[in-house]
N, C-alpha and C positions, 0 to 999 in steps of 0.2 A: 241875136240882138236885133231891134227894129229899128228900120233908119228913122228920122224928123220929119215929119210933114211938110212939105211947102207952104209956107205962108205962117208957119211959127218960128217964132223965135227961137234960137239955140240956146239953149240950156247955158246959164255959170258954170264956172269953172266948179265953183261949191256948190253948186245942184248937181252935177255931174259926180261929183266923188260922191255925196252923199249917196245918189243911187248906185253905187257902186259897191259900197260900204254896204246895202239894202241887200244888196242880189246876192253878194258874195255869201252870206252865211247861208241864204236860200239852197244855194246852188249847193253849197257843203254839204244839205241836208238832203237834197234830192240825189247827188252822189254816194252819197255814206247808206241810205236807202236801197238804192238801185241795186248797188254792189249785193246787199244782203239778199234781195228778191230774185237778182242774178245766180245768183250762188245757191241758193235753196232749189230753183229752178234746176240749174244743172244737176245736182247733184241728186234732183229727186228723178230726174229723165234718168241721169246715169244707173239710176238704186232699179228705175225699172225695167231697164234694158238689160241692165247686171242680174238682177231678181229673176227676170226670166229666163236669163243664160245662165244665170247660177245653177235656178232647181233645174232644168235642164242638166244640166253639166254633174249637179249631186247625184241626179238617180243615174247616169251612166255610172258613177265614180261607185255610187255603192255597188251598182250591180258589179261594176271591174272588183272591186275590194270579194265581194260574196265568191266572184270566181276565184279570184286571189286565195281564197284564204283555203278554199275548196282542193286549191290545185294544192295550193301549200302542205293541208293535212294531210292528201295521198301522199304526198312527199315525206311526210316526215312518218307518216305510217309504214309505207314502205321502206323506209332508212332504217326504222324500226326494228324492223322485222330483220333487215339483211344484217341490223346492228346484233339482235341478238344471237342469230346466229353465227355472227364471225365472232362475239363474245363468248358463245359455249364452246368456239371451235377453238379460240384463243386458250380460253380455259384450258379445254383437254389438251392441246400444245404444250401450256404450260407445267399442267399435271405429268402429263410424260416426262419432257425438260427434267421438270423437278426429281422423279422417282428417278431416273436414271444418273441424278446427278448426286442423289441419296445414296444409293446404291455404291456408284463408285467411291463416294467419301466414306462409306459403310468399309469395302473392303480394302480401299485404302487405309483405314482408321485400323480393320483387324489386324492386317498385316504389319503396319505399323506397331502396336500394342504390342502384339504379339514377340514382334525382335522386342518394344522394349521390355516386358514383360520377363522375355528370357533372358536379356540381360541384367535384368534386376532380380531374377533367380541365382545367375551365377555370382552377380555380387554378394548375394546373402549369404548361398551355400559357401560364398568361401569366406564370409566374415564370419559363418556359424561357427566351420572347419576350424577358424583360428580362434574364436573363444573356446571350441573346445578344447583344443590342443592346449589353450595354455591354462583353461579349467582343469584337465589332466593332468597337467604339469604340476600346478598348486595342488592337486586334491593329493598327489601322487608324495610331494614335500610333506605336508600337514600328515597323511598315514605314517612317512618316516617318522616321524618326531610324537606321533602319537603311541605306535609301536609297544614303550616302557610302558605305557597307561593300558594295554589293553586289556589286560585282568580287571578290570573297573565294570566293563561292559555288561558282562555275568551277573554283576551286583548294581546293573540301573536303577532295577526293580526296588530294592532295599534304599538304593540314595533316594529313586520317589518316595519311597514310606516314612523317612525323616522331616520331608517337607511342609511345614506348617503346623510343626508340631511347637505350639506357643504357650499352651497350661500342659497341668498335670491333667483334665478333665481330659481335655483333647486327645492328649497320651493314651490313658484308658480306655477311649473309645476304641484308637486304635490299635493297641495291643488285643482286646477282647474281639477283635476282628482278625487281627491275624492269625491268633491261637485258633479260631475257630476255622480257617481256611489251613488250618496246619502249617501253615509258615511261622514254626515255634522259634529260628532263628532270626529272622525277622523281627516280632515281637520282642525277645528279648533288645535288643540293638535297638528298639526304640523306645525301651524303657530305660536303658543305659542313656541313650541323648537326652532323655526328659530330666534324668538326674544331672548330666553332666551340663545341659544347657542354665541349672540352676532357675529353673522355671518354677509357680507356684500354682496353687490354687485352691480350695475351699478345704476342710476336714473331710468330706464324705469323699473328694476325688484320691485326697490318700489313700484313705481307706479303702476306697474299691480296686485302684489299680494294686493294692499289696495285696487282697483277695484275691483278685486274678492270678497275679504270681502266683502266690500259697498253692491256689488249685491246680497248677502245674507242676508243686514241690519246689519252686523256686522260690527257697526257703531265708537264701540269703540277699536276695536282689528285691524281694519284697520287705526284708527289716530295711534294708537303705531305705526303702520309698518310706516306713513308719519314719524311719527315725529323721531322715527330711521332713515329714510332715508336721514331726512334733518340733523343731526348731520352729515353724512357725505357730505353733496351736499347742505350747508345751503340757497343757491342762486336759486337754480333749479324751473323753475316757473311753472312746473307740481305739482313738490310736495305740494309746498304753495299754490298751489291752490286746490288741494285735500284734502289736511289739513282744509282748508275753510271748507272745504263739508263736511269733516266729522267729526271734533271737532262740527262742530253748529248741524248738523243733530244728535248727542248724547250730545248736551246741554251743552257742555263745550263753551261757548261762551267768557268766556275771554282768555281761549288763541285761538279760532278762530280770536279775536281781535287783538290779537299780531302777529299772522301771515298775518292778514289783513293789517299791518303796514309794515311789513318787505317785502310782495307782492305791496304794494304801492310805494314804495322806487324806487323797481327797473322800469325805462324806459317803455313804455307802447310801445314800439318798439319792445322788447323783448318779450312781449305777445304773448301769443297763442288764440285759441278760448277758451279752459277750463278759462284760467286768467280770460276772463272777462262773462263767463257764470258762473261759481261757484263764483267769487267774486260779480255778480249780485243775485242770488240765497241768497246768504246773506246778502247784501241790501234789498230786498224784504222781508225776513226771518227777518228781525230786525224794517220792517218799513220804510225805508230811501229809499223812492223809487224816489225822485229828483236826489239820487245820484246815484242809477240803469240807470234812465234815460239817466244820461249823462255817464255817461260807456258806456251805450246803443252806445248811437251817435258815441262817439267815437270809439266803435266797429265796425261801418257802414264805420266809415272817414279811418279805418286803415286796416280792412279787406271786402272791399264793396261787395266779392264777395261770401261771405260767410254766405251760406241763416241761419246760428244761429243768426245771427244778428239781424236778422228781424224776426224769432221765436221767440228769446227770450223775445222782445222787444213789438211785436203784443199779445203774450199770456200772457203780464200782461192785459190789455185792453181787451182779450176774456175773462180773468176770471170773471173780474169786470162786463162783459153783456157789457159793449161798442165795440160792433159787429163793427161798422161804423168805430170808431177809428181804433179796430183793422186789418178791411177789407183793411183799407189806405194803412197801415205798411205792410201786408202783398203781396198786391198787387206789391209793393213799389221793396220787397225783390225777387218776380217770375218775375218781368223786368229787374232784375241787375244779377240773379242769372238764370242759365240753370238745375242746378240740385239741386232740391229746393222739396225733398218730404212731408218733415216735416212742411215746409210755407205753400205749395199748401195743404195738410189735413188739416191744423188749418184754412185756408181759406175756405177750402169747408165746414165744419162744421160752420163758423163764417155764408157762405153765406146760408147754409139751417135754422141757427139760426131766418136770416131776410125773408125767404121764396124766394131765391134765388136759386131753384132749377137746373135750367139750368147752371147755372155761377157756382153752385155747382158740377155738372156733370163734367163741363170743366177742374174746379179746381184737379179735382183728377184723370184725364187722367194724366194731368201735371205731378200730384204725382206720377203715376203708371210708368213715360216716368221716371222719377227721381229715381226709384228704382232699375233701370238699373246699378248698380256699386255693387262693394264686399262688403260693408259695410254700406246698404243705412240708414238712419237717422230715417227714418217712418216704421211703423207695417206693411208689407204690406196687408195683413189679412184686418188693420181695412180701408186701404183705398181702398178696394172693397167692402167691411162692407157701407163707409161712399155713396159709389156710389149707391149701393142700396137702402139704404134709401134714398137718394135724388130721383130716379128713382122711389121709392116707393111711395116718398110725391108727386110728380111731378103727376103720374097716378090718385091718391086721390081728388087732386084738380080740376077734370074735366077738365082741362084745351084741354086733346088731344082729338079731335072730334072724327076723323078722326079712322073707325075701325080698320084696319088694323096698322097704325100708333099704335094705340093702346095695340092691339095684339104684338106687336113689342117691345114695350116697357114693357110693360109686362113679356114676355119672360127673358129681358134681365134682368131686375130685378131679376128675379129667380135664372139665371147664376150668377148672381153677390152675391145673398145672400149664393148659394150654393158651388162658388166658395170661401169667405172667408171662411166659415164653414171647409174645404179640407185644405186649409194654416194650413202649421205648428204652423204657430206663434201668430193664432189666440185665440184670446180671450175668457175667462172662457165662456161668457153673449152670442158670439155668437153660442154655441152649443143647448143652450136654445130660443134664441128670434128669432133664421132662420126658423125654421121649422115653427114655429107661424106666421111666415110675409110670407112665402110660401101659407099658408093655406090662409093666405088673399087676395094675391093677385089670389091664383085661385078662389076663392068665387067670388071674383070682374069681373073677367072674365069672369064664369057664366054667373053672372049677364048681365052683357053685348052682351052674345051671344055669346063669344068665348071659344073655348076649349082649354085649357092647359095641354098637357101631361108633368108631371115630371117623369121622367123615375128615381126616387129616392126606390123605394123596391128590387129592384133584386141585387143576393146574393154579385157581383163581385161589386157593389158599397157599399155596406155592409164593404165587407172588405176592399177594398181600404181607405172608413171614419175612421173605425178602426185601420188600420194602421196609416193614415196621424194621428189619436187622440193619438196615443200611439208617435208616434215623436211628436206631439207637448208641449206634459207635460212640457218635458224639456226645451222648449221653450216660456210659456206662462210667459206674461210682459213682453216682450223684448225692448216694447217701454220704460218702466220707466228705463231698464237696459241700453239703450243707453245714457241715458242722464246723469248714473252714471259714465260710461267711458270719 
């Protein structure tokens, strides 16, 4: 502040504040300035002095940092390195560690198992030891008390063959099954349960199980099966006609008579062949052969094509030796009838009766043309049987001059005795009376000059004979069996 000049006047008291009042805000403003210009000042002196000790001081720090990091990386590379190796060494420490501590829990574990293993054998063996003992014990009771029953055991077989026998059809199957295995005891006993079970079933299973019977001559257990079958089928003209046949073929003749009435009854339109071959069977069977006769006829008038007609009818007259008569009738029946083997054999046997050898020959081609069907009527065994001996007697009677003719027929003869002998269904008499009529007619031939090779000893016919004999057991009589059906 400047002092007053000499020689002026001192300022008022109010000129005095006022410049006071002046300067003050001055001075606020020169201060509040200064401070600022002060401060930028230092702080820019500091930024340079700093600035240049700074990047000074940075580029030491980075360089310190680049060795730092330098030194650092050797360091952790080498740690690295000692790290992985103390880790693979750890590793394999550990791996051993482990196997052997494997191991010992390994045979600690066998050895262990093992006791318990064995003592859970001896537990079992002795819990087996005492189920058995007292399985023995029961099994040993239950034999006692079985003991009475043991005759039962022998006939298991038989209680299984009872088993589900539910119709009469069923029955038949299996009776026709056991009969043919030869368990004939059997069979019957399940034809008895079929009856005694009061079981049922169609007219054709009566009927075929009483034909089974029949062809075994169980003459009285096949009328039960009719006469049960006709309580349900009182009208059925198969049944009352097997009833015929079999009540009179086991001597019950009057009620054969009563069902001879009740088959009389119905229409003769309704007939079959059995109707009037079994209801003539028992006309012949009783005597009343006028009244077979005219059955007969009327069998011819109703079914003319049906060579039993003329069978039935020509073989009362062969039995009786009236050849003539019956040669009529039968001839009668191979002109009306194509499939006639049963006529044509009772013909060829009627015509070698009258010394008919030729006409006999012809007759049993006939037969042999006639056997041609599933179910033919005639043996066919015995009608190569019956061509033989007609061929046989034909050669006997000098009749063929002529050497080779002779030779020829000869031969055939042989084929034909040798040929029945080979049929299944050939006859008990021709295994015996072939080889005998063989021997004769090659003797014959001799005689005559001619030679006969039979090529009958070598082994493959051997066994072939044998085989066809072992099939035919089961089959011999077939002809009586057809005329049971």
């Amino acid at each position: 502040m400047t002092e007053p000049s000499i020689g002026q006047a001192a300022p008022s008291p109010d000129q005095t504040q006022g410049q006071v009042n002046n300067i003050q805000p001055i001075n606020r403003f020169i201060s509040e300035f200064g401070t600022q210009i002060v401060v930028a000042i230092v702080v820019a002196v500091t930024l340079f002095f700093v600035g240049g000790l700074g990047l000074n001081r940075l580029g030491q720090i980075d360089s310190a940092f680049t060795d730092f990091r330098r030194l650092v990386s050797e360091q952790l590379l080498e740690e690295r390195k000692l790290s992985a190796t103390e880790r693979r060494d750890f590793r394999d420490d550990i791996n051993t560690w482990l196997k052997g501590i494997s191991s010992t829990i390994e045979a600690v574990s066998e050895q262990h198992v093992a006791k318990a293993l064995q003592k859970r054998q001896e537990q079992a063996d002795q819990a087996i030891k005492r189920v058995e003992d007292d399985a023995s014990a029961r099994i040993t009771k239950i034999e006692e008390k079985l003991k009475p029953y043991a005759w039962l055991e022998s006939r298991s077989e038989e209680v299984d063959s009872l088993v589900g026998i539910d119709s009469i059809g069923v029955a038949q199957a299996k009776v026709t099954e056991l009969f043919q295995e030869k368990k004939s005891d059997m069979a019957i006993r399940v034809a008895k349960q079929a009856l005694d079970s009061n079981i049922s079933g169609d007219p054709d299973d009566f009927h075929n199980l009483a034909a089974e019977l029949g062809r075994q001559n169980l003459y009285s257990l096949a009328s039960r099966v009719v006469l049960r079958g006709l309580e349900y089928f009182p009208q059925n003209v198969d049944l009352l006609s097997s009833g015929i046949k079999y009540l009179s073929s086991n001597g019950a003749i009057d009620e054969a008579d009563k069902l001879t009435e009740r088959l009389r009854a119905i229409p003769k339109e309704y007939w079959n062949w059995r109707a009037f071959v079994f209801l003539g069977d028992y006309f012949e069977l009783r005597g009343r052969f006028d009244e077979a006769f005219a059955l007969y006829d009327a069998f011819k008038q109703q079914l003319p094509h049906d060579e039993r007609a003329y069978a039935q009818h020509g073989s009362v007259f062969k039995k009786w030796g009236n050849h003539d008569k019956a040669i009529a009738i039968f001839e009668e029946g191979l002109r009306k009838t194509r499939k006639a083997p049963q006529t044509a054999l009772m013909l060829a046997e009627s015509y070698i009766e009258v010394g008919e050898y030729a006409k006999a020959i012809a007759a049993t081609e006939r037969g042999i043309e006639g056997t041609a069907i599933d179910q033919p009527t005639a043996n066919i065994a015995a009608i190569f049987w019956t061509r033989a001996t007609a061929r046989d007697a034909l050669i006997h009677t000098n009749q063929i001059t002529e050497q080779a003719e002779l030779a020829k027929s000869i031969g055939l003869a042989i084929s034909d005795y040798q040929a029945a002998m080979s049929m299944p269904d050939r006859l008990v008499q021709h295994r015996y009376r072939g080889p005998q009529r063989i021997q004769v007619l090659q003797l014959y031939a001799r005689n005559h000059g001619i030679g006969i090779q039979v090529d009958d000893d070598g082994d493959e016919r051997r066994d072939l004979l044998n085989l066809l004999q072992q099939l035919g057991e089961n089959q011999e009589g077939d002809s009586e069996e057809t005329r049971a059906d």
